[in-house]
Structure formats: structure tokens, C-alpha cells
N, C-alpha and C positions, 0 to 999 in steps of 0.2 A: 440475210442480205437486207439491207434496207436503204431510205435514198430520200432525198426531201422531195416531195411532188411540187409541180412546179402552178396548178393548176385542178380543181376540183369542179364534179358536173353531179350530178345524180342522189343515189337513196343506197344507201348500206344499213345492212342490220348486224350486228355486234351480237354472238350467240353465245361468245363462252363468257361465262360469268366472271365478274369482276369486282375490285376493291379499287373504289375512288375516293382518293380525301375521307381514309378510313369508314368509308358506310360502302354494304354491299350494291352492286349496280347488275341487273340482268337485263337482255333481251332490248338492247339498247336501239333505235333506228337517226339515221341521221341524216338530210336532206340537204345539199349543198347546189347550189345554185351563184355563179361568176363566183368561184373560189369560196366562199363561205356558207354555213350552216346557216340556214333558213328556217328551220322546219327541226323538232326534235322528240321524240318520246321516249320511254322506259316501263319496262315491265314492272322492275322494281328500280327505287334511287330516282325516279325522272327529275326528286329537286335538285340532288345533288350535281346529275347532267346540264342542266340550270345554271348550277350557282360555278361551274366551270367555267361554261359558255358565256356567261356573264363578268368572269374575272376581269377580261381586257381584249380591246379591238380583235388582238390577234390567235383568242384562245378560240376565237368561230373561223377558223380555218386551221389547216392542215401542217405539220411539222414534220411530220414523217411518216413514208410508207415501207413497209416492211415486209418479208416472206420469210416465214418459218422454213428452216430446212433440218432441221434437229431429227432424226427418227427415232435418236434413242429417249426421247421426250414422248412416253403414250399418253398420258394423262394430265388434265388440268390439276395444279398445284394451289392454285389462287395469289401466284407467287408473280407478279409480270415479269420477271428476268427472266423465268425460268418458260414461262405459257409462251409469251410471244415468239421464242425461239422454235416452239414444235413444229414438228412436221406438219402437214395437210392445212397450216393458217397463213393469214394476213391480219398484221397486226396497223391501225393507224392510229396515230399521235394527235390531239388537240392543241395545237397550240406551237411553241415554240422548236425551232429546226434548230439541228445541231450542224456547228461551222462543218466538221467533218464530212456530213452530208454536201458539203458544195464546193464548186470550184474555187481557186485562192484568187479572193476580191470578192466574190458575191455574198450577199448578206441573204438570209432566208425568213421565213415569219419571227417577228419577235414577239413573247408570250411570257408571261409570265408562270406560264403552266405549259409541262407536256404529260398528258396523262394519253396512256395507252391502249386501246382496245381492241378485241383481237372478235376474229371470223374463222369460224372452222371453214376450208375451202375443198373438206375431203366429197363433199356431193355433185350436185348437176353445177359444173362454174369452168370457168378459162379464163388464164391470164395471158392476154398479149403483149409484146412488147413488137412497136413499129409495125402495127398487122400481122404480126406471128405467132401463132399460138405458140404458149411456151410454156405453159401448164394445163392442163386438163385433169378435174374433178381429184385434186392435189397431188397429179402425178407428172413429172417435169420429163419432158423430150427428151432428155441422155435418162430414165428409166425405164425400168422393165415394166411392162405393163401399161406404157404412154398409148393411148390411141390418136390416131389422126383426126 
């Protein structure tokens, strides 16, 4: 499932490894403050985080937020079509929103870049939607195993 965000606050850390603009990137954080990235580091790759972010106005904000629900995806591939899809992640986009992501007339970031990076969600985490938890530690409300 995924969806263009309309609006960005906070600090995420990006822990499955990834392949940006062909060089490896790990252990990515990224600080966003009135819709854009403020604030950026890297375990590994930080230039290339950089030289993203740096593409154009709209590659220091958000294009797309995403929930893996794939189960039969266990493992990181280093493949994005294939990682962003898996279960227990949230995957987000730098940069550029796809039309599909919005309603017909609304325009979303435009970027010249959408590059994707994902978070395992299977730990201590909750995703809300309109105050309602609707995941918990990457297990979603109509599954077994959901706690309150």
C-alpha cells in the first residue's frame, strides 16, 4: 500500500540496507522539519544521501509513504521492487510523488528523483491512521497476533 504524504515532522532511521544512484547506502537518518529534510546522516554512502538531497528543491521532501505487506518477502534482496514490498517495513521516497498516488487535479512533489528507503517496523513501533492504531510492532489489526 502506499500513498503520497501530504506533510513531514520528525527523525526516521532507514535500517535495511540499500543501493542509491548505484553505491551502497546503510543505516540512513533523516530529519524533516515543515515538510522537508533539514538534518541528514549515513552510516555508509552519507555523500551520496547528499548528492540526492541536493538534486532539486523537491528531492528534500517526501513523494511517497508506503507499507510493505508482502509476507512471502522474508528477506532483503537489495532489490527495491522487491524489499519495499515486504512485510513488517515502511518504505519512504525522496523526492518525486506519483500522479496515482493523488486525487484527479492535485499535483504532489515534483523531483527529479524518487529514491526509496525502507525501515524494518517489525520492533517496538505503531502506525496510526486518524488516531487509530493500525499496526503494532508490524503486525496490522485484522492479524493474529495484533495486540491492543
Amino acid at each position: 500500500m502506499f500513498t503520497a504524504p501530504y506533510d513531514t515532522e520528525g527523525t526516521v532511521y532507514f535500517d535495511v540496507p540499500m543501493t542509491l544512484q548505484s553505491a551502497s547506502v546503510r543505516g540512513v537518518r533523516l530529519t524533516f522539519e515543515n515538510g522537508g529534510v533539514v538534518d541528514y546522516s549515513a552510516e555508509q554512502g552519507e555523500e551520496v544521501v547528499g548528492d540526492v538531497l541536493d538534486t532539486d528543491e523537491g528531492a528534500r521532501r517526501l513523494g511517497e509513504l508506503g507499507i510493505g505487506m508482502n509476507r512471502g518477502i522474508d528477506r532483503v534482496t537489495d532489490t527495491v521492487l522487491f524489499d519495499e514490498k515486504m512485510g513488517d517495513t515502511v518504505h519512504l521516497a525522496l523526492g518525486r510523488a506519483y500522479d496515482s498516488n493523488l486525487p484527479e487535479g492535485e499535483s504532489g512533489n515534483d523531483s527529479a528523483v524518487h529514491e526509496d528507503m525502507i525501515t524494518d517496523v517489525s520492533g517496538d513501533s505503531r502506525l496510526e491512521v486518524d488516531g487509530e492504531v493500525v499496526q503494532r510492532s508490524g503486525t496490522f489489526r485484522w492479524e493474529d497476533g495484533f495486540e491492543e
